[in-house]
C-alpha angles and dihedrals in degrees: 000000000000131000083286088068090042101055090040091065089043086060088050091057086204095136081183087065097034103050081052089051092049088048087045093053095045091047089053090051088055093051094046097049092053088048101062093035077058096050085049 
């Protein structure tokens, strides 16, 4: 999810769904950065 996404749920004012995007989104970095430690 880029800044889009982000502003989207800003616009939506709805912090519940917010704060499960944000850890989402966290949890999504984390995958992606072990994945590519793992290609290397």
């Amino acid at each position: 999810m880029g800044p889009t996404g982000l502003l989207t749920l800003a616009k939506l004012r709805m912090p519940v769904s917010e704060s499960a995007a944000v850890r989402l989104w966290g949890i999504s970095s984390m995958v992606e950065r072990e994945t590519a430690q793992s290609i290397d």
